[in-house]
C-alpha positions as a Python dict, from the first residue, in 0.01 Angstrom:
ca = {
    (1, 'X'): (0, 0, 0),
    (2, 'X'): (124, -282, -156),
    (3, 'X'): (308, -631, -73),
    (4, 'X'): (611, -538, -194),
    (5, 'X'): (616, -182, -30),
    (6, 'X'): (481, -345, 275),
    (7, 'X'): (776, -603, 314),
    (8, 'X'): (1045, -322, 214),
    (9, 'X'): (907, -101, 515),
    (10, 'X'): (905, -456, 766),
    (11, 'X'): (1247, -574, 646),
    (12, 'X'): (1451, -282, 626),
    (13, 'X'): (1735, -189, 920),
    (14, 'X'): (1550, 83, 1188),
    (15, 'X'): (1760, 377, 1266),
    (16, 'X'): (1700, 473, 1647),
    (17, 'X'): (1789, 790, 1783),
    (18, 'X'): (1902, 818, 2170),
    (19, 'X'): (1922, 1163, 2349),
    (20, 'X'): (2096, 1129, 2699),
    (21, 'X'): (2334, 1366, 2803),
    (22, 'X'): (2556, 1093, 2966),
    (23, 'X'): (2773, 936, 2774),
    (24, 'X'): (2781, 545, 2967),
    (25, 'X'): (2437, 560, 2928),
    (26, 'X'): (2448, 673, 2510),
    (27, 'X'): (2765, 418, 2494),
    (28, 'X'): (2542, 118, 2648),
    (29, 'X'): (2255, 212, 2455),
    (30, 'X'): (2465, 190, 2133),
    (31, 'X'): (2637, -150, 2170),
    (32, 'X'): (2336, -304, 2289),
    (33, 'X'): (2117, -153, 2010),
    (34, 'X'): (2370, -250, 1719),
    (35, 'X'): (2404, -597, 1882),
    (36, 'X'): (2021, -603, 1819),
    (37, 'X'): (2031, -533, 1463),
    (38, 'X'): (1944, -186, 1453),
    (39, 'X'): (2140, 111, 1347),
    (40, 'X'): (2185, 377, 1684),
    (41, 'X'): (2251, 753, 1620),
    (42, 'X'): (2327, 883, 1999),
    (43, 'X'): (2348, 1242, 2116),
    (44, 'X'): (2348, 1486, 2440),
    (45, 'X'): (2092, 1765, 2442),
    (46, 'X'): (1762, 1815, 2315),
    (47, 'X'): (1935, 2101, 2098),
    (48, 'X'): (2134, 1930, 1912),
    (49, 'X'): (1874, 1583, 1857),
    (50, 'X'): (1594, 1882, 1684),
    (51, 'X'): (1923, 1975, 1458),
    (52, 'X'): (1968, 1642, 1365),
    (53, 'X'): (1587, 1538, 1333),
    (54, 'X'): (1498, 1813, 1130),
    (55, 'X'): (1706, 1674, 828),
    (56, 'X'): (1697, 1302, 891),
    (57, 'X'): (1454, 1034, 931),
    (58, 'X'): (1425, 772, 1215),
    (59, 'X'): (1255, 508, 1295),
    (60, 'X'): (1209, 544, 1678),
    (61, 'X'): (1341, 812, 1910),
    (62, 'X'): (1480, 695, 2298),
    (63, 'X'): (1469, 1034, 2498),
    (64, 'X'): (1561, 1097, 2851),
    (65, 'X'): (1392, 1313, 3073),
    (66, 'X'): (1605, 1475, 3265),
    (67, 'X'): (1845, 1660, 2980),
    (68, 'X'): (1992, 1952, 3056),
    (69, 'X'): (1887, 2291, 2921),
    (70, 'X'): (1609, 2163, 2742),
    (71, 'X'): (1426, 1908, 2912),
    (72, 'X'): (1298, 1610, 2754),
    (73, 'X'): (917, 1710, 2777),
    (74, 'X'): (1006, 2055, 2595),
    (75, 'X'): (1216, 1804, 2332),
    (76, 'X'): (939, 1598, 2222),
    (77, 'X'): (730, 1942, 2256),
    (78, 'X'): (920, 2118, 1970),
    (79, 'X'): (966, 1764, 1804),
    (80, 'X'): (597, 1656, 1756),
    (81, 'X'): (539, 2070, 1597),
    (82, 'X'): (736, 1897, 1299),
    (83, 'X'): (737, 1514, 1359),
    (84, 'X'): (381, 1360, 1463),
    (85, 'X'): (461, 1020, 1340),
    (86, 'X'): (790, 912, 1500),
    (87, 'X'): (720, 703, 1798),
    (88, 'X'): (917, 822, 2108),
    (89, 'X'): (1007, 629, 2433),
    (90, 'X'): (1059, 849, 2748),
    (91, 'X'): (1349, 719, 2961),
    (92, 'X'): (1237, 835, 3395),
    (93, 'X'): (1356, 718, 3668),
    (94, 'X'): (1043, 661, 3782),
    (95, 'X'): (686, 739, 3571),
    (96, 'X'): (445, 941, 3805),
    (97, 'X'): (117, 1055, 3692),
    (98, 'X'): (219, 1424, 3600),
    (99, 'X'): (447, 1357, 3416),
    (100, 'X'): (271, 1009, 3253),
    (101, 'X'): (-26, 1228, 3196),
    (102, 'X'): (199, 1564, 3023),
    (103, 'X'): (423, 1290, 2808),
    (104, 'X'): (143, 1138, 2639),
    (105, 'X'): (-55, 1465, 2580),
    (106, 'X'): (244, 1532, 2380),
    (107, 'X'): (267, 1231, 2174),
    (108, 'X'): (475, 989, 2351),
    (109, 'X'): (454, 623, 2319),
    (110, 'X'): (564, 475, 2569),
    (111, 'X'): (816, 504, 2910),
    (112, 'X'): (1184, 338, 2985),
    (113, 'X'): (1254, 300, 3353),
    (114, 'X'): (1631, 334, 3471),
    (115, 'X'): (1732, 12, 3556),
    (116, 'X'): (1515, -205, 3306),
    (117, 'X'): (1646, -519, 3174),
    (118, 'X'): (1811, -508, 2866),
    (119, 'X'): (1548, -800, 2765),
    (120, 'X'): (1243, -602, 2866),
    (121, 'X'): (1418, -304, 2698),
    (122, 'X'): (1418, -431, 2364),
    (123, 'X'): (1126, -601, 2372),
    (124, 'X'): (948, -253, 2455),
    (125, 'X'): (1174, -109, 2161),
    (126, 'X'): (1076, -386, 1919),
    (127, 'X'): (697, -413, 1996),
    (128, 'X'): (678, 26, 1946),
    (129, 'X'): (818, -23, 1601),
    (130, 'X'): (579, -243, 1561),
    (131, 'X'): (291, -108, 1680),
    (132, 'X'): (391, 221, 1456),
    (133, 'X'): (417, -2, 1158),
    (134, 'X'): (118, -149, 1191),
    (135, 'X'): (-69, 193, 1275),
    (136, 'X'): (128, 324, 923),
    (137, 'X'): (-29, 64, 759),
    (138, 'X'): (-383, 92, 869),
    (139, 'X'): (-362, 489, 898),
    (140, 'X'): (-644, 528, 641),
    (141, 'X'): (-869, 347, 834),
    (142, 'X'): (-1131, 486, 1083),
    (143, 'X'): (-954, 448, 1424),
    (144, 'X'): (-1048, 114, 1580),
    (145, 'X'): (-1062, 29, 1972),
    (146, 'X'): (-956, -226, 2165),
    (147, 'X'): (-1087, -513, 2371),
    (148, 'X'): (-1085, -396, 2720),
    (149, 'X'): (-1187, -658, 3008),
    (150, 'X'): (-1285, -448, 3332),
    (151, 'X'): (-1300, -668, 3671),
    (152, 'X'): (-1403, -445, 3939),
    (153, 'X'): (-1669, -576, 4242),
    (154, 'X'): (-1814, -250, 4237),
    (155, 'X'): (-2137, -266, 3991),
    (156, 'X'): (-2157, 134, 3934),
    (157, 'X'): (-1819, 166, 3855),
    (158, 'X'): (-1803, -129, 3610),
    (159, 'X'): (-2113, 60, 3408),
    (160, 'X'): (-1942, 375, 3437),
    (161, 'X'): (-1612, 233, 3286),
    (162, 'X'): (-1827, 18, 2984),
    (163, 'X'): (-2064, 323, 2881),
    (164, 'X'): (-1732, 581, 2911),
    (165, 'X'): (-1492, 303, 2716),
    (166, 'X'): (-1759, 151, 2450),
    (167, 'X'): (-1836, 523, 2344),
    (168, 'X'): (-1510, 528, 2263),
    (169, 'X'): (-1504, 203, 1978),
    (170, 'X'): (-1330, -20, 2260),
    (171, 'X'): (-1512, -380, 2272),
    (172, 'X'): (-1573, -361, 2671),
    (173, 'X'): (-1629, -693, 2898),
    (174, 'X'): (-1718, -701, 3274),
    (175, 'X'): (-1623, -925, 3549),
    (176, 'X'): (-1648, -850, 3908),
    (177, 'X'): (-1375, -1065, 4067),
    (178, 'X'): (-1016, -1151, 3987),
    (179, 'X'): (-1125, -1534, 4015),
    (180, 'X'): (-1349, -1515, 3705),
    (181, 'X'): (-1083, -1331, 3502),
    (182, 'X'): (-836, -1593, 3565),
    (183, 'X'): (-1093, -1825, 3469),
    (184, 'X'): (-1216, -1664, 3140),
    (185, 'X'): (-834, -1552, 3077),
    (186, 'X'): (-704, -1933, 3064),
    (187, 'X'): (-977, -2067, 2858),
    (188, 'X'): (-781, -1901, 2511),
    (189, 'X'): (-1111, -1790, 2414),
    (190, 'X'): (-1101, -1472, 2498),
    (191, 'X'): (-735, -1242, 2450),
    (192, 'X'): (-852, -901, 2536),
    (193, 'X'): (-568, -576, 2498),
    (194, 'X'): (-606, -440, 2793),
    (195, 'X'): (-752, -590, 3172),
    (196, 'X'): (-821, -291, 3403),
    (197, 'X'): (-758, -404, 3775),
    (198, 'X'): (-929, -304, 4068),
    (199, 'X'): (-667, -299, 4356),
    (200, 'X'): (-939, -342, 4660),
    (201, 'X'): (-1168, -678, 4495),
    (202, 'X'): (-1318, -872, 4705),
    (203, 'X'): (-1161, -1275, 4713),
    (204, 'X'): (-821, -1278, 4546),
    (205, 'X'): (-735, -891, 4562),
    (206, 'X'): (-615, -693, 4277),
    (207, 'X'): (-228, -775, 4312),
    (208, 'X'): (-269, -1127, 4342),
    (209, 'X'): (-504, -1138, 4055),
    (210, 'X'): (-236, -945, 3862),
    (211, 'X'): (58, -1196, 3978),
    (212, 'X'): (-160, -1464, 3894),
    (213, 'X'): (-218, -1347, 3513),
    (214, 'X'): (148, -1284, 3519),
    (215, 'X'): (215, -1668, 3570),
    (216, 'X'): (59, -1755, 3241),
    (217, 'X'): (57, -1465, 3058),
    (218, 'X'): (322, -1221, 3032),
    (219, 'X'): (193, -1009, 2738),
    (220, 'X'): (-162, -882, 2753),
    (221, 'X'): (-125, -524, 2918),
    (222, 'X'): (-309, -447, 3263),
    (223, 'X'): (-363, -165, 3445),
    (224, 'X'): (-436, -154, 3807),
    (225, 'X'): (-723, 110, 3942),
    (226, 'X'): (-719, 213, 4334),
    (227, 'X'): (-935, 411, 4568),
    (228, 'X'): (-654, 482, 4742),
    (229, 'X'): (-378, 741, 4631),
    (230, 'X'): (-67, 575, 4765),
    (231, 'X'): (260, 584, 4549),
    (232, 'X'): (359, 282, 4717),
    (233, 'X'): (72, 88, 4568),
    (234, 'X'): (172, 250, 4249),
    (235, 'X'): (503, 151, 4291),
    (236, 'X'): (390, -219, 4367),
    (237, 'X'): (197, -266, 4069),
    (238, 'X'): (441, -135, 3815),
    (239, 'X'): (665, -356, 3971),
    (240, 'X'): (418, -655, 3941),
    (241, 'X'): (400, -607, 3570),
    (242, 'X'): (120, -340, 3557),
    (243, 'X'): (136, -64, 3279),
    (244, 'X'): (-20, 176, 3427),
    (245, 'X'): (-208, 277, 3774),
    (246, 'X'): (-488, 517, 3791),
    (247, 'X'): (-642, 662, 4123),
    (248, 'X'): (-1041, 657, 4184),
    (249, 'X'): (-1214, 890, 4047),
    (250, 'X'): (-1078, 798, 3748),
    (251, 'X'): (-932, 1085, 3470),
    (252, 'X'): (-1100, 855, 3206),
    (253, 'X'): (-943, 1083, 2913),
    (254, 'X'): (-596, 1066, 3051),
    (255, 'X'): (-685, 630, 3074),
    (256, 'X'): (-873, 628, 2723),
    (257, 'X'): (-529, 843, 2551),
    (258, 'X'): (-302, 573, 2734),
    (259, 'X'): (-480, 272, 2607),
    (260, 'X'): (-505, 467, 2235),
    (261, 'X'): (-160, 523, 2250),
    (262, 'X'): (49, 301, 2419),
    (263, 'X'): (-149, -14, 2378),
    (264, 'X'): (-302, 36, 1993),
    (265, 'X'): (-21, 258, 1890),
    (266, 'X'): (-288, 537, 1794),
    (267, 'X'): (4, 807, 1791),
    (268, 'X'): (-320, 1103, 1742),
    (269, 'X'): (-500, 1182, 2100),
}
């Protein structure tokens, strides 16, 4: 692709569709949307957002999960058997690991909590158009991995999580305490995608290591990993900033398919 293709693709208005079947919510999404600069189509059912998607193009697709009728998982079901490339945000109330795990099997990109900020909103809206531009760019190319830190005290699961995640093209480094992330983290040296979180580390624990990253830097994407199943601790680290929180023993496809997907905007499992 060239320059001048490139630039036209970068620079031109993005048309985003929103599917909630109530209307404050479609009305707020709209004014705040065309405020942004982008151009908002909004409609009610999952019904009539296929009607309208199978004749028109968009650019990103905000879709709610709870629509009547047809839910929003059977939406983006019958959407991706025609559409594979549009990137779709899930609006939840609250993203559990079902329904995390079933959404991204089906090709979402990425999740919309009720009550977000109209700041973090956008910037989750601008930086999936992104990502999917970027991914439309490079599509001929072999799929690439990430740079993954791991900082777990545990020595066997550190190993497991390298052999499991370098397999998979991601550029893998191990740390075993929050401490030494920190450390490496504030150097600039090293700016990894993703820094996978052990809840229970030894020294600063998992959440304070998290806040702590927080402080200084608001963008790379962690994910917090716990021995214990407690939605509270799931709850916490969303909260904190976390993208994602996985239980021990780890479903390492369900982890690999969110990095691909909502980190590298890989939109293919």
């Amino acid at each position: 692709m060239n320059q001048d293709n490139q630039e036209e693709i970068q620079g031109a208005i993005k048309r985003i569709l929103v599917v909630d079947d109530d209307v404050e919510t479609r009305e707020m999404f709209y004014q705040l949307l065309k405020k942004s600069g982008y151009q908002a189509i909004t409609l009610p059912s999952g019904k009539a957002a296929l009607e309208f998607l199978k004749k028109n193009r968009t650019d990103l697709i905000i879709l709610d999960e709870k629509l009547p009728g047809m839910d929003g998982l059977l939406t983006l079901k019958n959407i991706r058997e025609f559409d594979n490339e549009t990137p779709v945000l899930m609006m939840t109330g609250y993203v559990v690991g079902e329904l995390q795990i079933n959404a991204l099997r089906l090709g979402v990109n990425d999740f919309l909590t009720k009550g977000i900020s109209e700041s973090r909103l956008l910037k989750t809206v601008q930086e999936t158009i992104e990502r999917h531009q970027t991914f439309a760019l490079q599509k001929k190319s072999p799929a690439k991995g990430g740079k993954i830190m791991i900082v777990d005290d545990e020595t066997e699961v550190r190993n497991m999580l390298e052999r499991f995640l370098s397999k998979h093209n991601h550029e893998v480094r191990i740390l075993s305490s929050g401490e030494e992330a920190i450390t490496l983290l504030k150097t600039g040296t090293y700016q990894p995608d993703v820094v996978l979180v052990d809840v229970n580390l030894s020294g600063m624990d998992g959440f304070v290591t998290l806040k702590q990253i927080r402080n200084f830097n608001n963008d790379v994407n962690i994910i917090m990993m716990s021995g214990t199943s407690d939605s509270a601790l799931e709850r916490q680290a969303l909260e904190l900033g976390a993208l994602a929180f996985f239980n021990k023993p780890i479903n390492l496809e369900h982890m690999n398919l969110t990095i691909k997907m909502r980190v590298l905007g890989q939109n293919q499992p």
